[in-house]
C-alpha positions, -999 to 999 in steps of 0.1 A, spaced: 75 -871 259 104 -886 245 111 -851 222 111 -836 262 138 -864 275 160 -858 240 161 -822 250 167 -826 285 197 -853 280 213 -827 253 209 -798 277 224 -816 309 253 -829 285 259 -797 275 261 -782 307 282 -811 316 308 -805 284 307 -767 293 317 -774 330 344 -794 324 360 -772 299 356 -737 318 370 -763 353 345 -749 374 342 -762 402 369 -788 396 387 -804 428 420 -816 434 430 -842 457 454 -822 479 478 -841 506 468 -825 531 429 -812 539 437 -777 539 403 -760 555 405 -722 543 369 -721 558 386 -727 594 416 -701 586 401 -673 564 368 -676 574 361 -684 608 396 -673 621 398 -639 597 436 -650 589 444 -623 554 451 -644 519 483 -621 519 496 -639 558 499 -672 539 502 -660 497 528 -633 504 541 -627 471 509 -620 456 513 -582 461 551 -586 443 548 -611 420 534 -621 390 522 -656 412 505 -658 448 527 -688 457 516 -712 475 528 -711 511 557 -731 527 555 -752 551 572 -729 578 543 -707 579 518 -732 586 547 -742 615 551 -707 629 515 -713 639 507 -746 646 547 -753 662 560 -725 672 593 -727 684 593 -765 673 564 -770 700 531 -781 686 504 -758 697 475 -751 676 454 -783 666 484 -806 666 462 -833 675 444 -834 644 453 -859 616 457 -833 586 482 -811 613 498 -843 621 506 -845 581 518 -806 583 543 -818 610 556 -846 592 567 -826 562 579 -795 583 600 -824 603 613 -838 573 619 -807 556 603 -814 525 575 -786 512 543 -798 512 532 -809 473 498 -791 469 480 -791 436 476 -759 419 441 -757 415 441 -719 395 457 -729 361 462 -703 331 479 -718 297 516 -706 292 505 -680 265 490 -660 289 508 -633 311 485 -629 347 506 -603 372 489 -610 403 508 -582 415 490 -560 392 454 -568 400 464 -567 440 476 -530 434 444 -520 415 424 -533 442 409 -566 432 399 -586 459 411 -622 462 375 -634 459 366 -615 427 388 -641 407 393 -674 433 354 -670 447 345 -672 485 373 -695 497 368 -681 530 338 -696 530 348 -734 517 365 -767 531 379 -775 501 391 -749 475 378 -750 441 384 -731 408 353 -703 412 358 -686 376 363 -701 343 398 -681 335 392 -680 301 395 -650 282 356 -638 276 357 -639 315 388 -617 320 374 -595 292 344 -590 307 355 -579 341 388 -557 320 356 -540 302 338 -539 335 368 -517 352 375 -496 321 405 -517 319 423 -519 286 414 -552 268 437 -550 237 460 -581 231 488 -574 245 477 -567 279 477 -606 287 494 -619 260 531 -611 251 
């Protein structure tokens, strides 16, 4: 019995240690309540409307605040939802004209070289690296990001996986 317990405790602190290193399912306290659920689920708005540089950049970007405005106020007029409390928040920082500090939540180390651009144009889908965010309240880091993870998918798609592909 207590040989069964031992073994149990190791497993679920292992688990544990290897969650918290790979940041699965980590979540950041955003300012505002961001629902992609609401905007790329249930109202089938594209991740390219809001990340538009992810097709030309080597980041998404995180969107400004103006184009949450040119729904919710356009023309300066609040329209969509601008009774709730988290589009109330939107308005306050499109008012004061101060971008709106969201927590990157997708975090590679500096060594490695991720051209967003480049998986776009070979026709990855959003969800195959960030996970069903469609689908979520809250958005949370779906995939490890380490290396044996972008290996395996490179290896999966008959991509190159030598060194210098990510790191240079």
């Amino acid at each position: 019995m207590r040989f069964k317990r031992a073994v149990r405790a190791v497993v679920v602190a292992t688990l544990a240690s290897i969650l918290a290193a790979c940041g699965g399912g980590e979540q950041a306290q955003q300012p505002i309540a961001f629902p992609h659920k609401i905007h790329a689920g249930d109202n089938h708005i594209p991740c390219m409307y809001c990340h538009s540089s992810a097709d030309k950049s080597i980041d998404a970007g995180i969107p400004a605040v103006s184009v949450c405005a040119g729904c919710h106020f356009p023309g300066g007029v609040p329209l969509i939802a601008a009774d709730k409390p988290e589009v109330q928040k939107v308005l306050s920082y499109w008012r004061a004209g101060e971008p709106i500090p969201w927590v990157r939540i997708h975090r590679l180390p500096d060594y490695v070289h991720f051209p967003h651009m480049m998986h776009i144009h070979a026709g990855l889908q959003c969800q195959e690296c960030h996970g069903p965010v469609q689908d979520e309240m809250q958005v949370t880091q779906f995939a490890s990001l380490r290396m044996g993870w972008c290996i395996s998918c490179h290896r999966k798609k008959d991509v190159r996986t030598d060194c210098f592909v990510c790191h240079h």
